[in-house]
C-alpha positions in Angstrom: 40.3 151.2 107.2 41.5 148.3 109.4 40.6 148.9 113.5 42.4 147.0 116.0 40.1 146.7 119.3 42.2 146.2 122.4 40.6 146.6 125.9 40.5 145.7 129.6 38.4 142.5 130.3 34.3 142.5 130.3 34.7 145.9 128.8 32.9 145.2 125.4 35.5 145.0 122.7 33.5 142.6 121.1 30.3 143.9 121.3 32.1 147.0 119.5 33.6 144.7 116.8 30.2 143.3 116.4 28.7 146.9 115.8 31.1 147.4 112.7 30.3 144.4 111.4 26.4 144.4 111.5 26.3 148.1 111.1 29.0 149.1 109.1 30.2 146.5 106.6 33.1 145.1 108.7 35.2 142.2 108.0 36.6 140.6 111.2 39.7 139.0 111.0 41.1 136.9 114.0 44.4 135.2 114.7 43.6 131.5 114.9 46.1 128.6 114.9 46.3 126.3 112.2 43.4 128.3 110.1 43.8 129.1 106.1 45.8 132.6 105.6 44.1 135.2 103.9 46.0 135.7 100.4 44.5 137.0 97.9 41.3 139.4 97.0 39.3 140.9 99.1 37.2 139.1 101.9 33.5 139.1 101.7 32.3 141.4 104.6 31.1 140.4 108.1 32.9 136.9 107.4 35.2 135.2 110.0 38.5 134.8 109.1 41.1 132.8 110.3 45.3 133.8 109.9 48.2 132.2 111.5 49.6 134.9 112.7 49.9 138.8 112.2 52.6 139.1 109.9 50.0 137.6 106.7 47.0 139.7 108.4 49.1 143.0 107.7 50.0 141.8 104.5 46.4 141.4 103.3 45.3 144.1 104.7 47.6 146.3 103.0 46.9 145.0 100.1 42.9 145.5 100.8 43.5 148.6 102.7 40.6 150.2 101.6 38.4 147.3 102.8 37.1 147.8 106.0 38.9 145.3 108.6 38.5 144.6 112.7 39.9 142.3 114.4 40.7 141.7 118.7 43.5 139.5 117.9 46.3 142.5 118.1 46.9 142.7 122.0 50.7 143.2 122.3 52.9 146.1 121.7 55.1 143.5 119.8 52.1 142.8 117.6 50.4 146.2 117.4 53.7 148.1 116.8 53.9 147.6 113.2 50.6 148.6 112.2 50.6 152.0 113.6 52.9 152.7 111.1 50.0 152.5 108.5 47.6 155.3 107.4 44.7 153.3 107.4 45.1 152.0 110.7 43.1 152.7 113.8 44.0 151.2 117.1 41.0 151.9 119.6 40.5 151.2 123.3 38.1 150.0 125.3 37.2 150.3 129.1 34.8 150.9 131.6 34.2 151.3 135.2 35.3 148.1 137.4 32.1 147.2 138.9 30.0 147.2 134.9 32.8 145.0 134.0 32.6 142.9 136.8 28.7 142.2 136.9 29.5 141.3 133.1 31.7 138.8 133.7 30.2 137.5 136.7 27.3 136.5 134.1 30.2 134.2 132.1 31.0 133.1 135.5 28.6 133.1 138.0 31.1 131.9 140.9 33.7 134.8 140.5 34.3 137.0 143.5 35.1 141.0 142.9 38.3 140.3 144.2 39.2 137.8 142.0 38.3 139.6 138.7 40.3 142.4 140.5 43.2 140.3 140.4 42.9 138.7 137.1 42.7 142.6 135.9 45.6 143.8 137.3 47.3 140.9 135.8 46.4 141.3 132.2 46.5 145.0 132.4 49.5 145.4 134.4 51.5 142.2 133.6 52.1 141.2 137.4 54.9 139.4 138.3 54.3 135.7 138.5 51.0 135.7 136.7 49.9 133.3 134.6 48.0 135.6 132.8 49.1 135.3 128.7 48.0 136.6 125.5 47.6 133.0 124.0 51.1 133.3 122.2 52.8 132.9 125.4 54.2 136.2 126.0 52.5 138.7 128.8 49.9 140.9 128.3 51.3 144.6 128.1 48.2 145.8 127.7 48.5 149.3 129.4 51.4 150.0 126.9 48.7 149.4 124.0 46.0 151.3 125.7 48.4 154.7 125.9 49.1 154.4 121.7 44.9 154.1 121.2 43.8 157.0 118.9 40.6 156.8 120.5 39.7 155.5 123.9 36.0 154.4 124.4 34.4 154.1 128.0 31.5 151.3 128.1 29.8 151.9 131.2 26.6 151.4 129.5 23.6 148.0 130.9 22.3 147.1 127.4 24.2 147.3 123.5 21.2 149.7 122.6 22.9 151.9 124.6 26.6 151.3 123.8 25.9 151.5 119.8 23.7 154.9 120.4 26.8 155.8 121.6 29.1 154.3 119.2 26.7 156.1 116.5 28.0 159.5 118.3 31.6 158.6 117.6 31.4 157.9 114.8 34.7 155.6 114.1 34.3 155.8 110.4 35.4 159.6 110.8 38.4 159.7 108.3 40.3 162.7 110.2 40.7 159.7 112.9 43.7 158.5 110.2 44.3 161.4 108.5 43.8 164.7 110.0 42.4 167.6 107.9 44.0 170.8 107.5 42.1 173.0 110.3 43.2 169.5 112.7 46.6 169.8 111.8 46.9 173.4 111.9 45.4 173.7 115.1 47.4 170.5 116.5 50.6 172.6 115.9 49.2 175.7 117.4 48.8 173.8 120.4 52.1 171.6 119.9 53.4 175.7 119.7 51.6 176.7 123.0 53.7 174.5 125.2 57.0 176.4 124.9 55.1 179.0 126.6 56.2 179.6 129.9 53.9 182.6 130.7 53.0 182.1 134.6 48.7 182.9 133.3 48.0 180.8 130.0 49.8 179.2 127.2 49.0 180.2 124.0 50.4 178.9 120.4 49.7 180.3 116.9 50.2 179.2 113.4 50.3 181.8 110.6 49.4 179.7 107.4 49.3 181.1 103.5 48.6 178.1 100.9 48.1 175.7 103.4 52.2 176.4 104.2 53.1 177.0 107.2 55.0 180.9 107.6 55.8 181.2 111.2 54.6 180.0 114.6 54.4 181.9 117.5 53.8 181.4 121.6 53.5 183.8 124.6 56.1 185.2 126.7 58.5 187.9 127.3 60.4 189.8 125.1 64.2 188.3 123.5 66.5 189.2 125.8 64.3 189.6 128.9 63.9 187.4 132.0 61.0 185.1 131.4 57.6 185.2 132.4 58.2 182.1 134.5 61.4 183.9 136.2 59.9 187.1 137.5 59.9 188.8 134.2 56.5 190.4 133.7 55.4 191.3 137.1 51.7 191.5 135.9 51.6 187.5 135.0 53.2 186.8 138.1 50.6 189.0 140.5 46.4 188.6 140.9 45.5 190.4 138.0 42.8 187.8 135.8 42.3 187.7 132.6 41.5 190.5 130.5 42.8 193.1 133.6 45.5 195.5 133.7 47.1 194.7 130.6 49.0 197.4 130.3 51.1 196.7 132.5 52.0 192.9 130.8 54.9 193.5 129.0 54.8 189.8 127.4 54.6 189.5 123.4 51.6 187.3 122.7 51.6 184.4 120.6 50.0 186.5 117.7 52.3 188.7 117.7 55.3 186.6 117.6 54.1 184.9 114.4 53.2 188.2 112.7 56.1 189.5 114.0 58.4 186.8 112.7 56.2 186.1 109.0 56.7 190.6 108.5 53.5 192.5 106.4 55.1 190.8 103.4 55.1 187.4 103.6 51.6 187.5 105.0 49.4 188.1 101.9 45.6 188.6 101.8 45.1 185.1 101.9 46.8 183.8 105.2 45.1 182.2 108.2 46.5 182.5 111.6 45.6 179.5 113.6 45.4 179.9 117.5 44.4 177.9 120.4 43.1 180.5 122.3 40.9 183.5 120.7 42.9 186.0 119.9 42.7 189.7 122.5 41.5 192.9 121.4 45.2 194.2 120.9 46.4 191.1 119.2 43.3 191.6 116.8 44.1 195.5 116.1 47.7 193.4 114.4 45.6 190.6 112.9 43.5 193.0 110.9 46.4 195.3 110.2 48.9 192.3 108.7 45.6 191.8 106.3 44.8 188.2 107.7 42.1 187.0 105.8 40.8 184.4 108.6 41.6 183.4 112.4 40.4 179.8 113.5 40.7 179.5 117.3 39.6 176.6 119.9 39.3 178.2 123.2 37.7 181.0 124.3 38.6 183.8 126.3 37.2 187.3 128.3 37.5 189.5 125.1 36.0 187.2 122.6 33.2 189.5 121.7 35.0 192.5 121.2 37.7 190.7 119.1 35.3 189.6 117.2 33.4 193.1 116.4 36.6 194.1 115.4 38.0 191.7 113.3 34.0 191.8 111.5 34.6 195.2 110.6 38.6 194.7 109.2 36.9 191.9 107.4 38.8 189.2 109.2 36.4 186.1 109.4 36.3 184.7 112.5 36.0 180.6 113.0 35.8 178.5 116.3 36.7 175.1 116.1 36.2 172.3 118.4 39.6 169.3 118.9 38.2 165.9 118.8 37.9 164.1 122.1 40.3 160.8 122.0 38.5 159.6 125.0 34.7 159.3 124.5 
């Protein structure tokens, strides 16, 4: 695993790189002009490294890739744009709230004004026109850029590094499903991928109908083919006050279940299939579930019929999993 720590300034990048180091075994590497390239082997861990520049850091780290790296060298989308390409890479941000940051500095550099650091900020984070503000290669900082690509955004709002590394502890950085996901992740990433070509005016829901870990057919919310969509006037009960769970007879829309069970047919399903949803499937939709002979529905969210879904799915045999997405910004 190689992390790349990028960050806003004061916000504790390296107090994070020092964490993986003295509690996890880290080897930093840092960009350092005129230092010894890595080469060969694998550096001993939680020892300073010097490289001339990125190109020979990527190159040793692929071919120690599953040594674990960290370095705050990487700040440019120039720089950092290779790397993401690489499974073992994990590009993290960190920030915090402008004032923490400030009194941090301010202890560097007793004489700087809040207005100042708020200057110097913009500039590295925004790039501002005419700033002298620089990376140390001589190209501007496009820091925001680097932030958006972070798998994992860290807020350090915290007055001590007890605190920060309890924290960190809570993350846990190390997870592996940070690289790679598993298959209930991936699953339920598509479901959700599959809930925004919803247009249904109440909720968008996506499902994934899995057998073998193979994907069968996906399914989202909305009106029947042919009719006027739900976002067009098509099903007046979306479109009025009714909540959820209330006068659904008199929604006409196909549910996201139903559109992959629908489209996969009793066949194709097989006793082993999971259906993956975003949102915990309705009473009605659960009637189908248990009919098609879906062995197992793993939803995130929950909604108004969850308990009576799941009564009735227990008794057609259907297990029943929640599952809770990662939080990239922690």
């Amino acid at each position: 695993m190689f992390i790349a720590l990028v960050g806003t300034p004061s916000s504790g990048k390296h107090a994070v790189l020092d964490y993986l180091v003295q509690r996890h075994g880290f080897t930093r590497l840092d960009l350092a002009p005129n230092a010894v390239a890595v080469s060969e082997g694998e550096p001993e861990r939680g020892v300073s490294l010097g490289v001339d520049e990125w190109v020979p850091m990527l190159d040793a780290a692929t071919r120690a890739w599953r040594a674990r790296h960290v370095t705050t060298s990487l700040r440019t989308w120039e720089d950092i744009e290779p790397w993401l390409k690489r499974p073992w890479f994990l590009l993290v941000g960190v920030d915090g709230p402008l004032r923490a940051r400030f009194e941090r500095e301010r202890r560097r550099r007793p004489a700087l004004t809040l207005d100042a650091f708020v200057d110097e900020h913009d500039a590295f984070l925004h790039g501002s026109a005419g700033s002298a503000t620089s990376t140390g290669t001589g190209q501007q900082s496009d820091l925001a850029r680097v932030l958006t690509a972070a798998a994992l955004r860290i807020s350090n709002g915290f007055s001590d590094l007890d605190g920060l590394y309890r924290h960190l502890d809570t993350v846990n950085l190390l997870n592996e499903e940070r690289l790679r996901p598993g298959w209930d992740l991936y699953f339920m990433t598509l479901a959700s991928l599959a809930s925004h070509r919803s247009n249904c005016m109440k909720r968008r829901v996506g499902a994934i109908l899995v057998r073998g870990k193979r994907i069968i057919s996906t399914g989202y919310n909305g009106t029947p083919r042919g009719a006027r969509n739900c976002n067009e006037g098509g099903c007046a009960r979306c479109n009025g006050p009714a909540k959820g769970g209330e006068n659904l007879g008199a929604c006409f829309c196909l549910h996201a279940e139903e559109n992959a069970l629908l489209e996969a047919g009793r066949e194709r399903i097989g006793p082993d299939s999971v259906i993956y949803c975003n949102t915990c499937p309705c009473l009605l939709c659960s009637v189908k579930i248990v009919q098609c002979g879906v062995r197992e529905v793993v939803y995130n969210q929950s909604y108004s019929m969850d308990t009576a879904s799941a009564a009735l799915l227990a008794e057609g045999g259907v297990i029943l999993r929640q599952m809770n997405m990662p939080d990239d910004h922690v």
